[in-house]
SEVEX-373716 format. One line per field, with one value per atom (N, C-alpha, C): residue number from 1; x negated, z negated, y negated. Coordinates in steps of 0.05 Angstrom, whole numbers, plus 32768, in hexadecimal, padded with zeros to 4 digits. Layout:
N
tiro	NUM | ... $
x	X | ... $
z	Z | ... $
y	Y | ... $
//
This chain:
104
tiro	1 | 1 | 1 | 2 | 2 | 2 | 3 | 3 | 3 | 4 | 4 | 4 | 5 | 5 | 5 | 6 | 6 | 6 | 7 | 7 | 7 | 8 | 8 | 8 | 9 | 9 | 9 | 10 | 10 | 10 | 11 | 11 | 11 | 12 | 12 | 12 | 13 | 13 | 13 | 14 | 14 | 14 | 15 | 15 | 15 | 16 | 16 | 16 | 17 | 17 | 17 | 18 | 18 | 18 | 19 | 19 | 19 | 20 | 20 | 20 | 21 | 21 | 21 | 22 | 22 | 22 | 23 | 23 | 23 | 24 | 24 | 24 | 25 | 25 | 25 | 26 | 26 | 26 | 27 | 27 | 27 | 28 | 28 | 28 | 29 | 29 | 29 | 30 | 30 | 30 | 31 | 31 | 31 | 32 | 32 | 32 | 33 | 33 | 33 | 34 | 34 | 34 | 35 | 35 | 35 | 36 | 36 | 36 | 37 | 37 | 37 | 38 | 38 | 38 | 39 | 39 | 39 | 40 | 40 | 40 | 41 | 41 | 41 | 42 | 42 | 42 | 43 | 43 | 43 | 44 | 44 | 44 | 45 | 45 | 45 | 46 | 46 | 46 | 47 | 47 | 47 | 48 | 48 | 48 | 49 | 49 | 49 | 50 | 50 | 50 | 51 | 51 | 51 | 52 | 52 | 52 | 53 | 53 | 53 | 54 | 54 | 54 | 55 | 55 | 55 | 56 | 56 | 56 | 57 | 57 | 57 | 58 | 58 | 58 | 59 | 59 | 59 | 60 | 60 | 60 | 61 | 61 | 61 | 62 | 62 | 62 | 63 | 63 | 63 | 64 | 64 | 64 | 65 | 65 | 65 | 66 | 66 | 66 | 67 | 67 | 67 | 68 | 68 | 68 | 69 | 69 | 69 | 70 | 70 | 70 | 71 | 71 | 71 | 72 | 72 | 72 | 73 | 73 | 73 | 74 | 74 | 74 | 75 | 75 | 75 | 76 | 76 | 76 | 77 | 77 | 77 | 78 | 78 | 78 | 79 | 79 | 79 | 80 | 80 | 80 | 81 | 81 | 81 | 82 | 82 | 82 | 83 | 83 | 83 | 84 | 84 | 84 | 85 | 85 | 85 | 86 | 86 | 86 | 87 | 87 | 87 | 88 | 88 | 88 | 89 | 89 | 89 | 90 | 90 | 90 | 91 | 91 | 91 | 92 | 92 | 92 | 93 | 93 | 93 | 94 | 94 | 94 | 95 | 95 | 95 | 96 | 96 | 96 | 97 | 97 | 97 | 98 | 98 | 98 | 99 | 99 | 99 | 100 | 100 | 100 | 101 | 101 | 101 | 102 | 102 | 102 | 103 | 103 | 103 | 104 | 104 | 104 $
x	81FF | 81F6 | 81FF | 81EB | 81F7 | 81FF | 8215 | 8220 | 8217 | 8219 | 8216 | 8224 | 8234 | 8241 | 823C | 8221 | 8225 | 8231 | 8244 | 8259 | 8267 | 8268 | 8272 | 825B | 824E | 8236 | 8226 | 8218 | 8214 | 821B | 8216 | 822D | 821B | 8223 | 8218 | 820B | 81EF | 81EA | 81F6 | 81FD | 8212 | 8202 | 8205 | 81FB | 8210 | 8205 | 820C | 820D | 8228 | 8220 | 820B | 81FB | 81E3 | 81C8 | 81C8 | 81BA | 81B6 | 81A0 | 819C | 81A7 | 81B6 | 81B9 | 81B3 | 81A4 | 818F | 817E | 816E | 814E | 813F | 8140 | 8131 | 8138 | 8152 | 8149 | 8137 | 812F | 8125 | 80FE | 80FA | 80E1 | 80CE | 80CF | 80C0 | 80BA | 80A1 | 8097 | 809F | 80AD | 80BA | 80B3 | 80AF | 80AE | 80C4 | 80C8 | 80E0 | 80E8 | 80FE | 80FD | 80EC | 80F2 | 80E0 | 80C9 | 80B7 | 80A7 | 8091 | 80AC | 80A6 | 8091 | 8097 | 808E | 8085 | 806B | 806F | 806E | 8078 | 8078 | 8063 | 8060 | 8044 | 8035 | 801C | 8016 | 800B | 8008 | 7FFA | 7FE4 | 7FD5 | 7FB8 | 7FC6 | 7FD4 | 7FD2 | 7FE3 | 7FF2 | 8004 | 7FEC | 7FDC | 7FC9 | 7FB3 | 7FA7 | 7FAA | 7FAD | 7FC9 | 7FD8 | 7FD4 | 7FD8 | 7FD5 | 7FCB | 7FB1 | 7F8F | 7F93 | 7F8C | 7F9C | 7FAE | 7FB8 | 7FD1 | 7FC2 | 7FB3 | 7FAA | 7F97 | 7F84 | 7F67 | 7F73 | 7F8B | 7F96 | 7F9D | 7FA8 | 7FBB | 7F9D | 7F8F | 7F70 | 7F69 | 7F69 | 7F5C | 7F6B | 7F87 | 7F9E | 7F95 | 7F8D | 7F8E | 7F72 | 7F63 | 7F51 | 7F55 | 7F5B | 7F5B | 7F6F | 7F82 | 7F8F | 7F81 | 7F6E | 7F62 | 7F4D | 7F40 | 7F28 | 7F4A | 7F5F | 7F68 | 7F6C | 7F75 | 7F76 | 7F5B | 7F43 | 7F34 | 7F29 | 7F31 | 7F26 | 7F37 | 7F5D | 7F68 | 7F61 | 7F59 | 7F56 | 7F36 | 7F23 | 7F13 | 7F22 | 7F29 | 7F31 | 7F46 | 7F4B | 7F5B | 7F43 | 7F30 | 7F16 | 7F0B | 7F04 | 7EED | 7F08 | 7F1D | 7F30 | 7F30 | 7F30 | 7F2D | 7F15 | 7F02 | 7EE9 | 7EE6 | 7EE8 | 7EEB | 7F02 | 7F13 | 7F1C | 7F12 | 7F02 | 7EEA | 7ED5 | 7ED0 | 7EB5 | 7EBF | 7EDD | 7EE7 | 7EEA | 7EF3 | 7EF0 | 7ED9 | 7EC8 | 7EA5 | 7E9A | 7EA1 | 7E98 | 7EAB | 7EBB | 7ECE | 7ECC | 7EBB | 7EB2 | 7E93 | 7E87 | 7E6E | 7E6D | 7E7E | 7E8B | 7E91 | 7E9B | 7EA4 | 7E85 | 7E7B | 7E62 | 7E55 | 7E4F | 7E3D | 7E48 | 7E5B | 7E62 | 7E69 | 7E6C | 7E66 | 7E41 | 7E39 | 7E16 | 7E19 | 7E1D | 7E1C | 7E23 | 7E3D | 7E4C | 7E35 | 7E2C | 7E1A | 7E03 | 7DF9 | 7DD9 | 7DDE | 7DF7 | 7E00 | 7DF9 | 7E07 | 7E05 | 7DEA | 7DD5 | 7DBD | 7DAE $
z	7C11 | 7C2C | 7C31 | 7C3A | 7C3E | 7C5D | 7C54 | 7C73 | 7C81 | 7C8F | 7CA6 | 7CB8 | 7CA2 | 7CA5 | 7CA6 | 7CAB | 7CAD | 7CAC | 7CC0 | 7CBD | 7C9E | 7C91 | 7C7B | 7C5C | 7C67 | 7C4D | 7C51 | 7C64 | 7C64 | 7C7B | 7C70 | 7C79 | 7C95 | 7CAC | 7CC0 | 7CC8 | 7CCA | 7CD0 | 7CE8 | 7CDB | 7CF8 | 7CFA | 7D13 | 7D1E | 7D12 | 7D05 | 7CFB | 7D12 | 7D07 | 7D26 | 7D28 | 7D0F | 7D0D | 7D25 | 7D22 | 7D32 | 7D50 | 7D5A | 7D74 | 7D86 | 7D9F | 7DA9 | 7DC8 | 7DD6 | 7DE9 | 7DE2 | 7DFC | 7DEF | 7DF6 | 7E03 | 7DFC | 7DE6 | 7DD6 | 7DB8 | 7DA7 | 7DAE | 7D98 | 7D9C | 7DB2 | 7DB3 | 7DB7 | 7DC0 | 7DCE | 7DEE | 7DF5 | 7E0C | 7E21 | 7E32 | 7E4F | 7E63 | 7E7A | 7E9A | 7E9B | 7EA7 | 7EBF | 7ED1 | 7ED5 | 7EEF | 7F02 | 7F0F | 7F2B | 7F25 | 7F0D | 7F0B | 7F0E | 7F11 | 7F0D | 7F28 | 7F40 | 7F54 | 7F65 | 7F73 | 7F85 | 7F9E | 7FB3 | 7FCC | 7FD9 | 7FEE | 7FF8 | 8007 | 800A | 801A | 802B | 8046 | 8063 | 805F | 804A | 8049 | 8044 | 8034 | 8031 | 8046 | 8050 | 806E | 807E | 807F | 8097 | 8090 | 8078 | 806E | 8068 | 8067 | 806F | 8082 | 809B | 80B7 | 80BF | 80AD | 80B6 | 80A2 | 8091 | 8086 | 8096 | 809D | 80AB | 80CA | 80DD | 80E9 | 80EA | 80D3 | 80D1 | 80CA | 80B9 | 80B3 | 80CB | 80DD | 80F7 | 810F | 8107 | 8114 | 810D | 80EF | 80E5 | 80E6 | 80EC | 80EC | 810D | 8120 | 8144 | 8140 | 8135 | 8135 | 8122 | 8113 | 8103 | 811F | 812A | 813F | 814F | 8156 | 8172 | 8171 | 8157 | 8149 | 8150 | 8149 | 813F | 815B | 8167 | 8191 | 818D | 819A | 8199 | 818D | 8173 | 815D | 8172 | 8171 | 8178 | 818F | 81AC | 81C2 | 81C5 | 81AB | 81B1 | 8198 | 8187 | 8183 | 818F | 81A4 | 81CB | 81CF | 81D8 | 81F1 | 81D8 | 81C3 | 81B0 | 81A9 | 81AA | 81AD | 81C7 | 81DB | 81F1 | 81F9 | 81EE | 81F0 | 81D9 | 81C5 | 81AD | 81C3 | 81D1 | 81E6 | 81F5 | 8208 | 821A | 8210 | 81FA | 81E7 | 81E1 | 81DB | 81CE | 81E9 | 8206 | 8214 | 821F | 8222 | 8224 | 8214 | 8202 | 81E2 | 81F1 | 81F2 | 81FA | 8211 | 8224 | 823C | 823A | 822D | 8223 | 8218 | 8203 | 81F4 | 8203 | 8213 | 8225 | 823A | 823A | 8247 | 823D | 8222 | 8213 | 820B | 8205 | 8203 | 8215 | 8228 | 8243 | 824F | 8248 | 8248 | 8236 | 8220 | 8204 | 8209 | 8217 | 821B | 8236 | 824C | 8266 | 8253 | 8233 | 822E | 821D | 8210 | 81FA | 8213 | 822D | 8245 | 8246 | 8242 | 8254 | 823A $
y	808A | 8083 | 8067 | 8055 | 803D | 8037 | 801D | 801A | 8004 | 8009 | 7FED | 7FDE | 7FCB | 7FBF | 7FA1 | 7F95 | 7F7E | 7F5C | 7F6A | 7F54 | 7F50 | 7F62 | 7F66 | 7F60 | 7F6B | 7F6E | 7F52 | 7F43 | 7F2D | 7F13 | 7F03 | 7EEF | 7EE8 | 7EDF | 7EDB | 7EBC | 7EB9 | 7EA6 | 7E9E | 7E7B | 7E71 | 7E53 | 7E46 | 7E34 | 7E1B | 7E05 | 7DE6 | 7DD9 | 7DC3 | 7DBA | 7DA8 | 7DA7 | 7D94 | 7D9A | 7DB3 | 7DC6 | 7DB8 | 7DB9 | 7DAD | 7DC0 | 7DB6 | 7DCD | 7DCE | 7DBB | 7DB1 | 7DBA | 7DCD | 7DD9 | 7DB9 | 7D9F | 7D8A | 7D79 | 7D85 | 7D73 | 7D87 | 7D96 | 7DAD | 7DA5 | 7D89 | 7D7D | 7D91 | 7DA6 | 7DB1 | 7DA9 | 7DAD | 7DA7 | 7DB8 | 7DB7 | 7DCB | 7DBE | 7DCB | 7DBE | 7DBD | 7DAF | 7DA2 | 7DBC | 7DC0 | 7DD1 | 7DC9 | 7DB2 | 7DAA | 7DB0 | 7DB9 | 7DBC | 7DD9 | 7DEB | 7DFE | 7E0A | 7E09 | 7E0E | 7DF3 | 7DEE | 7DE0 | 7DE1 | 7DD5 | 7DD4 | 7DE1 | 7DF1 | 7DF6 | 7DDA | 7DD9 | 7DC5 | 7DC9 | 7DC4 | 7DC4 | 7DDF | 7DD3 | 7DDF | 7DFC | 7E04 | 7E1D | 7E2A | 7E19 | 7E2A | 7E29 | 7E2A | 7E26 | 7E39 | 7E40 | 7E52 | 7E71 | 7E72 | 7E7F | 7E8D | 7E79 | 7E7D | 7E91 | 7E88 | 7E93 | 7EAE | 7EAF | 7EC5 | 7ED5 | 7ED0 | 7EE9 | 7EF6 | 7EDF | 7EE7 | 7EEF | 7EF1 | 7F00 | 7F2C | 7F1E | 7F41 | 7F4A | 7F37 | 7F48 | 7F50 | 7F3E | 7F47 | 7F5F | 7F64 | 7F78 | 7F99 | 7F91 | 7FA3 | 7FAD | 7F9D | 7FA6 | 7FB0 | 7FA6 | 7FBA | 7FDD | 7FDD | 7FF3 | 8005 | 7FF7 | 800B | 8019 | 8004 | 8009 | 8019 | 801E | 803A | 8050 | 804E | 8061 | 806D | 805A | 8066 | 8078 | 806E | 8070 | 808E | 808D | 80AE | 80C0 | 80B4 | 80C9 | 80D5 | 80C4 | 80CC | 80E2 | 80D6 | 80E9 | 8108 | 810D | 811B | 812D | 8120 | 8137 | 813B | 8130 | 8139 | 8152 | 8148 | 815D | 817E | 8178 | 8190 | 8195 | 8190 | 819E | 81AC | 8196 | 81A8 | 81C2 | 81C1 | 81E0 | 81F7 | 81E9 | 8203 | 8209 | 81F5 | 81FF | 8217 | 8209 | 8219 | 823C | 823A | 8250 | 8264 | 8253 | 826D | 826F | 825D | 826B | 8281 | 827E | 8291 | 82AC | 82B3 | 82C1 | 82D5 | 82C3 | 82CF | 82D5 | 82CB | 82DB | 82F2 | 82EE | 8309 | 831D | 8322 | 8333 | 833C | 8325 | 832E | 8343 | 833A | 8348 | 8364 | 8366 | 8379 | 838E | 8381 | 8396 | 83A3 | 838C | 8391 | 83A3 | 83A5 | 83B7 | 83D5 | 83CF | 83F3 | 83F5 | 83F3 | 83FA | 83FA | 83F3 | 8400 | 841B | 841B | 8434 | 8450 | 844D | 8464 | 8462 | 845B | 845B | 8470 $
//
């Protein structure tokens, strides 16, 4: 069974001090930090702006359907209770017409 011992069995590559040890001596091409991000400019804060207030437009509207559904969803439930004791009192009608034709 072999071991694994590394440190032991082979020798460890080690760094010369010939070795660059600046990632810009190693002549590869990098941005700059400053480069990394830039500043916003006018145009896109403005932008922005517009953007944010077309969503907050679009947000007062979506509320105002939702008023709107909810308040008729009170009136159309109040009315299915209306409906339910009409139905209810008919019922009783008829069924009283019903028992006064069974006697006849």
């Amino acid at each position: 069974m072999p071991s694994f011992r590394p440190d032991k069995l082979r020798p460890e590559k080690r760094r010369t001090d010939g070795e660059p040890r600046d990632i810009n001596q190693l002549g590869l091409d990098f941005m700059q930090p400053a480069e990394y991000s830039n500043a916003p400019r006018k145009e896109m804060e403005s932008m922005n702006q517009e953007l944010i207030e077309s969503l907050e437009n679009k947000i007062n509207d979506v509320v105002e359907k939702y008023r709107a559904l909810k308040a008729e969803n009170a009136r159309l439930n109040e009315e299915v209770q209306r409906f339910s004791s009409e139905r209810e009192v008919l019922k009783s009608r008829v069924d009283s017409i019903l028992s006064k034709l069974e006697v006849i």
